[in-house]
Steps between C-alpha positions, in 0.01 A plus 500: 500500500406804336803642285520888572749738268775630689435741790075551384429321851719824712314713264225665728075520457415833418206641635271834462576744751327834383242628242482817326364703210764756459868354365653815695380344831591121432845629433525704847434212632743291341777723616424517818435130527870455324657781713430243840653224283157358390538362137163628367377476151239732304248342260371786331185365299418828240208501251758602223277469243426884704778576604311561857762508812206578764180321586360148488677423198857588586515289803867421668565278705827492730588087590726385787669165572322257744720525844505864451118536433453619913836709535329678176168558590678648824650735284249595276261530825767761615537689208151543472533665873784729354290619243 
């Protein structure tokens, strides 16, 4: 049997949710994710030797757990509706 530290096996798979090339937009999305109780992440992946924060080198990307993977593309699907 495998040992495992304590609690890493209740510790969920994070998966990507959502794409973008403009920080401002990952993080809107992020809040809104969190204000329905969704513990999103942002993984903002800037060129800094450039110091760019739009375009395809400043991608973000916004990561969900697992089991709420559906409930958030729900959301996102509806915000996108809103907007």
């Amino acid at each position: 049997m495998a040992a495992y530290p304590p609690g890493e096996r209740d510790q969920p798979r994070w998966v990507l949710l959502y794409t973008t090339n403009t920080l401002w937009e990952a993080e809107i999305v992020v809040g809104y994710l969190r204000s329905h109780g969704i513990g999103a992440v942002l993984v903002p992946q800037v060129d800094t030797t450039r110091t760019l924060t739009v375009g395809n080198l400043a991608l973000a990307k916004v990561y969900v757990p697992l089991p709420l993977y559906k409930e958030a593309a729900q959301l996102l699907e509806e915000y996108r509706l809103q907007q």
